[in-house]
Structure formats: C-alpha cells, structure tokens
C-alpha positions in Angstrom: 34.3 -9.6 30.0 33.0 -6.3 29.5 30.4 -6.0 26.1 29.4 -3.0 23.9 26.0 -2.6 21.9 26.5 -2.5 18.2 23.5 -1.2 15.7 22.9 -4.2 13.4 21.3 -2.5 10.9 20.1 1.2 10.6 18.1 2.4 14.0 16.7 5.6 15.2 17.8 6.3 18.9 17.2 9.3 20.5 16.7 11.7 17.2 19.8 9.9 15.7 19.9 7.5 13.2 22.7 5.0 13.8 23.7 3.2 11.2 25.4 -0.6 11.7 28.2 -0.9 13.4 27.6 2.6 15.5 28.1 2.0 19.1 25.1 2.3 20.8 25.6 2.4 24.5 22.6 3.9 25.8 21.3 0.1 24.8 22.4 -1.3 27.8 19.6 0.6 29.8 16.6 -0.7 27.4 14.2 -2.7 29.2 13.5 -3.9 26.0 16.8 -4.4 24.8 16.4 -8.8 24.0 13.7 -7.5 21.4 16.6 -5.8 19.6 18.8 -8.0 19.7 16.6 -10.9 19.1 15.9 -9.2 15.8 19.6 -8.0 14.8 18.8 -4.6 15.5 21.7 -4.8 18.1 24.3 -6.7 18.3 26.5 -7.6 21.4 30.3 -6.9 20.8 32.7 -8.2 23.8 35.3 -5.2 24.3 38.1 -6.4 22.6 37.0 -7.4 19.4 36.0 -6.2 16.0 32.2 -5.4 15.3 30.6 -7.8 13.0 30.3 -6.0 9.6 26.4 -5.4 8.6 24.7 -8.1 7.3 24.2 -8.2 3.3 20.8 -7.9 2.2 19.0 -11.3 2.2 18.6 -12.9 -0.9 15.3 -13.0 -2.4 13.0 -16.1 -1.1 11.8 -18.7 -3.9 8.4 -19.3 -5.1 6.4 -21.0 -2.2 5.7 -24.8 -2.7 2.7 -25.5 -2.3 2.3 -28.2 0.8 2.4 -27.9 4.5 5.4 -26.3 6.3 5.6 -26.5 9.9 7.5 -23.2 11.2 9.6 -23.4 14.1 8.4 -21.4 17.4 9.7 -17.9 18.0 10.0 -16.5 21.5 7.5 -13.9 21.9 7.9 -10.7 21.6 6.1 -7.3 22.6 5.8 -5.5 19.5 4.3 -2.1 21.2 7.8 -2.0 22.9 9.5 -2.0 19.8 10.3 1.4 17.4 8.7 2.0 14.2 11.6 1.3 11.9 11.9 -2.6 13.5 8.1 -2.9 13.1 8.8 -1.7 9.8 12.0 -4.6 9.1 10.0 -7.0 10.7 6.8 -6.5 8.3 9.4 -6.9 5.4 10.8 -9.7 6.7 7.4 -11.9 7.1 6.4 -10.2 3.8 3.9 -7.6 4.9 2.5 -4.6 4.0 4.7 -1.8 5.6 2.7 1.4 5.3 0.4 2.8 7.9 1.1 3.8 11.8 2.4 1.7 14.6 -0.6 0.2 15.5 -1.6 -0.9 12.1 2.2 -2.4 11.7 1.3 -4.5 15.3 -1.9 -5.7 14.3 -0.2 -7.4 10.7 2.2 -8.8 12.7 0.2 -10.1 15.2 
C-alpha cells in the first residue's frame, strides 16, 4: 500500500515551516528520513487513512528518585544529519539546555 509523510510536530523544510499533520512529501527522498521518524518528527500515513492528530504536550516528569535506573538502549542516531529545530526537541526532551548553535546542541546530546 502506498504511504504519505506526515509532520509530527512543527518542522522547517525547505524555508517552510510545516506544522503537524502537513503532508510532507519531499520526505520520502531524505537519506535521513528514520531519524525523523524515529523521533516523531514524521509520521508515516498509509494512503487511505486519517493522519494521526498531533501529539498533546507531554506531561511534566516527577521528581527523580533517587536510586539506580537502568535506561533502555536507543538505536543510534546521527545528530549532524538532523535540523536544528529536532536538536532543539530532542535537548528538551532529555532535559537540556537548548540555546547555542548546532554544534553546541550535538555535543549536549552526545
């Protein structure tokens, strides 16, 4: 079945900002495009069906207890590949300083 690319959340393509649930289709010629989509930036839609409505915003994270947590193992992933705006996301994400240029954003999350 055929697919379409979806923006999960807001993404500067080509001087545009999409915003989720834009069609993307220029995706589909990304080298890089499992990055994306392993981070939600976009999402893949079979032709057919309804585009998943944007995610809500995530819910703050409690306090952190304090013992040892093991965390699960994340495929790697080529950060200088990625665009500013998802190096920007992912810093939130991991709870990280988000100012500075590209390279500083790849070295915290690094």
């Amino acid at each position: 079945m055929a697919v379409k690319y979806v923006a999960g959340r807001r993404l500067s393509v080509a001087d545009e900002i999409r915003m989720p649930g834009d069609e993307v289709p220029e995706a589909a010629t990304w080298k890089n495009l499992p990055s994306y989509i392993s981070f939600g930036s976009i999402v893949v839609v079979e032709v057919g069906e309804e585009a998943p409505s944007p995610a809500p915003a995530p819910e703050p994270e409690p306090e952190p207890v304090e013992e040892a947590v093991e965390e699960p193992e994340t495929e790697e992933v080529d950060l200088s590949s990625m665009l500013k705006d998802d190096l920007i996301a992912l810093a939130e994400e991991r709870g990280l300083d988000t100012s500075g240029t590209k390279a500083d954003l790849i070295e915290r999350l690094s």
